[in-house]
N, C-alpha and C positions, 0 to 999 in steps of 0.2 A: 686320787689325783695322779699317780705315778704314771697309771698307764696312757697318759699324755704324753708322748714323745716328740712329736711335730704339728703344729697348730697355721692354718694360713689365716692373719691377721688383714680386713679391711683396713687399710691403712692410710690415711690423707698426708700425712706428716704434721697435724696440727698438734695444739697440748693434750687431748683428750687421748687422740690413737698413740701419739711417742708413750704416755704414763703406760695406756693399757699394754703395748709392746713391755716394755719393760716387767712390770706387773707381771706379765704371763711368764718370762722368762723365768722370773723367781717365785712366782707362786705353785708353779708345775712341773719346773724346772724342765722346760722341753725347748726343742728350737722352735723360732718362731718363722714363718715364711709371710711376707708383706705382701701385700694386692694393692693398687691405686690403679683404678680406672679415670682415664679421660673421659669425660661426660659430655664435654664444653664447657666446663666449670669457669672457663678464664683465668686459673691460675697455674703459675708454671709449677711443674710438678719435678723438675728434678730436684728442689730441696730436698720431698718427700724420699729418694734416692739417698743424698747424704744423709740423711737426718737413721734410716736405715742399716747405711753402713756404720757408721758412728757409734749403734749402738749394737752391730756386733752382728746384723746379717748378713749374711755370706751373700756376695754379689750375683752370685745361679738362683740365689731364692728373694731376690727385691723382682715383683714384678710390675710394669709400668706398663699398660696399654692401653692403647687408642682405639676407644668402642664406641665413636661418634658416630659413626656412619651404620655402625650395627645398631646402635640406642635410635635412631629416625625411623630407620629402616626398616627395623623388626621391633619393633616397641612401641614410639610414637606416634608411627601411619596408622598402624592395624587399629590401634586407640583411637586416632582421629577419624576413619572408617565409623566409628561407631558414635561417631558424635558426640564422646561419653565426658559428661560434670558431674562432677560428685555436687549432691545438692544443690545440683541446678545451678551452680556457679565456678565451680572450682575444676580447671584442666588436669589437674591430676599430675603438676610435675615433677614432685619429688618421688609421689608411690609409682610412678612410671617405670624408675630407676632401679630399683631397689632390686628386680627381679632380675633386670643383666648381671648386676653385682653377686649378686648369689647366685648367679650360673655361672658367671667367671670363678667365683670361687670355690665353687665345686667342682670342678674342673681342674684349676693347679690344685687342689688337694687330690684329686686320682694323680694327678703328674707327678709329682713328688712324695707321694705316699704318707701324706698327711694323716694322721686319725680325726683332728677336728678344724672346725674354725671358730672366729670370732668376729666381734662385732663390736662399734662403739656407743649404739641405742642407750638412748637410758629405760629404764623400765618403767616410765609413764607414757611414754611416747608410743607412736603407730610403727615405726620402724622397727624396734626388733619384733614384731611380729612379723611383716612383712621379709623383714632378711629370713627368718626363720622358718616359715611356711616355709618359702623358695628354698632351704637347705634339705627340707627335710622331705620336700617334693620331688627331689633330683637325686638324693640319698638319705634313702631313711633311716641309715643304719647312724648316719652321722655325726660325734658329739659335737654339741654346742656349748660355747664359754662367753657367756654376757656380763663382762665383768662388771658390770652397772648395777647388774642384782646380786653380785656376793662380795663386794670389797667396801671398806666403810670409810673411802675417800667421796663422802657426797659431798664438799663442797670447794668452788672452785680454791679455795685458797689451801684445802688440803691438798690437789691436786697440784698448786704451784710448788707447796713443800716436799711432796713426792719427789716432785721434778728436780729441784732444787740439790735436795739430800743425795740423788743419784747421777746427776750433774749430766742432766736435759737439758738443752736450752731451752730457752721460753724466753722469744722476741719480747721487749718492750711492750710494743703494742697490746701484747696478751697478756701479763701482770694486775691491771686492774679489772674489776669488774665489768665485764663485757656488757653493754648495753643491751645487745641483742641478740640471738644466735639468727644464723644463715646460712641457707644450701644451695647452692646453686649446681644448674646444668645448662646444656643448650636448649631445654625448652623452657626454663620458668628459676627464678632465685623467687626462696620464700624465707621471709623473716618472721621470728616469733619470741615472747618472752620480756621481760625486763619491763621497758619502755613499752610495748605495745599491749601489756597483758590486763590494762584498764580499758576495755570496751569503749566506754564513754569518750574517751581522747583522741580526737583527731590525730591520724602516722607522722609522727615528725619527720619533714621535709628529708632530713639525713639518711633517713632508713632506706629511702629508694636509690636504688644504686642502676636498675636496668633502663629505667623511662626518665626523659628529660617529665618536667613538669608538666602537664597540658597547657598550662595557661602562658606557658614559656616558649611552646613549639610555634614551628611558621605560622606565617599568619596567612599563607597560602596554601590552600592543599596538594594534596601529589596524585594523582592515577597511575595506579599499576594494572597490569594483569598476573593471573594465574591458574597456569593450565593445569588440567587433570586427564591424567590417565588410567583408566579402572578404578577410580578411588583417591588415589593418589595423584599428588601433587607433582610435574616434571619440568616446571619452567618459568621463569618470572621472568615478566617486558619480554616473553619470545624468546629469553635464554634457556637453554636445556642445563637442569644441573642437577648433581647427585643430592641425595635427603638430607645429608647435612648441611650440605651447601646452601640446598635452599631456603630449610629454616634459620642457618646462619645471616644471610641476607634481609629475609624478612624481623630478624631481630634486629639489625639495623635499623631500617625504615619504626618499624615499631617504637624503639628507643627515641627516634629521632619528632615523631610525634605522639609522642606520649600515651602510647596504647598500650592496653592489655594492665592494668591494677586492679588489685580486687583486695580490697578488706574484708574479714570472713571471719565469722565467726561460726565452726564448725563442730559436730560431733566425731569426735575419735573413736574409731573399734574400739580402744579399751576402758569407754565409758565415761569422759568429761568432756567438757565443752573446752576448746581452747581458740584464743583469737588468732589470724594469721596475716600476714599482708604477704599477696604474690605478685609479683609481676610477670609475665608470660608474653612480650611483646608480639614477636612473628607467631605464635601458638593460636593467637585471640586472632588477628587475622588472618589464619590460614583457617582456624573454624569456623569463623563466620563467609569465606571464602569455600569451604566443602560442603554447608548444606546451599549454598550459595546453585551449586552446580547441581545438586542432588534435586532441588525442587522442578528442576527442565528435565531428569531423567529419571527420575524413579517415580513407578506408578502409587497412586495413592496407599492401595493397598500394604505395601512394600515399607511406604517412610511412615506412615501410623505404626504398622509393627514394630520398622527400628525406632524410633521413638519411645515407644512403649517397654524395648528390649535395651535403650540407653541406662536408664535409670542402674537397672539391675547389674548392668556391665561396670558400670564407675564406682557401684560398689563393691564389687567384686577386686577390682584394680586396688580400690584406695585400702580396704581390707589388708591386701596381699594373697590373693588367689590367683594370680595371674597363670601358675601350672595346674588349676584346678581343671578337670573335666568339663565341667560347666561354663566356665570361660571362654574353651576351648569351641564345645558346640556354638557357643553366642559366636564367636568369632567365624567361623564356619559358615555361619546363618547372615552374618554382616556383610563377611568377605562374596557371598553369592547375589547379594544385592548389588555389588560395587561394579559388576562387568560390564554398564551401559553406562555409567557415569564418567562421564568424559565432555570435555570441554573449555571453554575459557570463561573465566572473570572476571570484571574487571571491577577495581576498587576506588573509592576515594577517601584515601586517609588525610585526617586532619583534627587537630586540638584533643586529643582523647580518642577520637572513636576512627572505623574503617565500617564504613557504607560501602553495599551492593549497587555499584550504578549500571549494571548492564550483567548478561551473563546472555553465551550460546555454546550447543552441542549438536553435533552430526549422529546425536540419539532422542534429541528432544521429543517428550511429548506432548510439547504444547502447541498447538493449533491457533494460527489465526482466523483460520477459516471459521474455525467452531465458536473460539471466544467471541467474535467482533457483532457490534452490534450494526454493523452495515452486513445485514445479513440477506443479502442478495445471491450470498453462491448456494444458500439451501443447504449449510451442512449440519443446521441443528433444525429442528421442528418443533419449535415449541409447544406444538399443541401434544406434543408426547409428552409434556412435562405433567398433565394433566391427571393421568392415569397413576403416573410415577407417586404424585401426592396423593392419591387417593388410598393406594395400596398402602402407605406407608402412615398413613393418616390411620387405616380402618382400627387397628388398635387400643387408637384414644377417643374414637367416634364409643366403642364398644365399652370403652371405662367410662367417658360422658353420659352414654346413657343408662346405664349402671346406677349413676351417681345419682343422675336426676330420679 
């Protein structure tokens, strides 16, 4: 352990990351250098600042920055390019994260000449695999300190006495047993554990923190539009606004009618089943808003493959391969599908859900000419269709009579 001299600590300021700060300082006895990233978490983060100094880092090594716009922008889009749900249900918003944070912190650790970092995973969970891939993908020489697998504070109330004994605070509110745990960012808070971890029981009302109720929102709906440029989202109602902004905005509307919950019950890379309630408000309508766009401009060929190549991407995301190679090509392969896809759509959110009521692009390729059954302009010939089945038929003609 000695030759730990300086460690950069993910650091929220909650009870978990102040214990493991501390913890590090005297189990290594090294300096510790703090990270908190702005995600759009919603919570103010200069506590996590005092909370910092207080216990003795030096104010050049507290870092505090704001990666909302980089987290949309190079993170979120490129993901929603790809259409990608883990299990066909899940946006992916917490394993989305996980991979800026482990490049920011691989990063102040070259800055400051860190030898390792840390993390507050515990060691059932999908996160430290995912912080840890990401460390080990950007420096592989790295060490890594998960004090969740070598210290024998596993429970929270030895954790309180920790804190206690070395005179942490620890808000009120965090003293008794926490109902549930929760992560939030600007794309998606997902709660899990305690209360939610019986399958069978409907999410108690309290747990949702991002969406009014459905059954509580307007009793009228809203029309929006949103435009796309290459893939990408640039404008809601005709305003142009940057990626955070925008899904900032559409988490509003989101919240405000009750979109985007998903109770899941999901498999973890590391092998159990755990239950999860997300909410995802602006996320869930902006997906259903980009294949919205993609069915007027990508040729069939093109959305069967991505399609085909989703699946394999969300798990790659939710894993934490996100600097994988393989990732890397899919994305590659996504991002050259996305150069026609552009246009507007327009929505009607209401009670739970965001419906497609309209959608156009100055790359469409949908035809009325072709579609319409007033086929007076001659642009389809139906008696081609003829042939087309015949050829396609000859196959099952040749196994029928096989058979018979």
């Amino acid at each position: 352990m000695s030759e730990i001299k300086r460690v950069v600590l993910a650091f929220s300021g909650g009870l978990d990351t102040s214990v493991i700060l501390k913890w590090l300082q005297q189990t290594y006895a090294c300096e510790v250098v703090t990270f908190t990233a702005d995600l759009g978490q919603g919570e103010e983060l200069g506590p996590a600042r005092a909370k910092a100094e207080l216990m003795g880092v030096r104010p050049e090594h507290i870092f505090i920055d704001d990666l909302r716009e980089e987290f949309v922008k190079d993170y979120v889009f490129p993901m929603m390019r790809a259409n990608a749900l883990y299990e066909g249900l899940y946006l992916l918003g917490t394993s989305i994260a996980r991979p800026l944070i482990a490049k920011r912190q691989i990063e102040i650790a070259r800055a400051v000449g860190a030898d390792a970092v840390s993390h507050g995973a515990t060691g059932k969970g999908n996160d430290q695999v995912r912080f840890e891939l990401g460390y080990y993908g950007l420096n592989p020489d790295i060490k890594v300190i998960a004090p969740w697998r070598e210290w024998d504070l596993t429970s929270r109330t030895r954790l309180i006495e920790f804190a206690e004994a070395h005179q942490i605070p620890v808000a009120k509110d965090k003293r008794g047993e926490a109902p549930f745990s929760t992560d939030a960012n600007l794309l998606h808070t997902s709660s899990e554990g305690k209360v939610l971890e019986d399958p069978w029981q409907e999410v108690p009302d309290y747990v949702y923190s991002r969406t009014v109720n459905p059954e509580d929102a307007p009793d009228a709906p809203e029309y929006i539009t949103i435009d796309f440029e290459r893939g990408d989202g640039v404008a809601l109602n005709g305003e142009g606004l940057s990626p955070a902004t925008l899904l900032e905005k559409l988490n509003d509307l989101g919240r405000k009618h009750g979109i985007g919950r998903l109770d899941l019950v999901e498999n973890r890379f590391v092998g159990m089943k755990s239950r999860g309630m997300y909410e995802t408000p602006g996320g869930t309508i902006y997906h259903t808003a980009h294949r919205a766009i993609e069915q007027l401009t990508l040729d069939r060929g093109a959305a069967h493959l991505k399609d085909e190549l989703a699946p394999r991407y969300a798990e790659l995301v939710y894993n934490g391969f996100w600097f994988s190679p393989e990732r890397e090509m899919l994305q590659a392969a996504i991002d050259h599908s996305q150069r026609q896809v552009s246009g507007t759509v327009r929505l009607k959110l209401y009670k739970g859900s965001a419906w497609v009521v309209g959608r156009k692009s100055p790359n469409s390729l949908y035809s009325e000419k072709v579609v319409t059954f007033e086929d007076d302009a001659g642009a389809y010939d139906q008696r081609d269709a003829e042939g087309f089945i015949k050829l396609n038929a000859l196959r099952l003609r040749l196994l029928g009579r096989r058979g018979a």
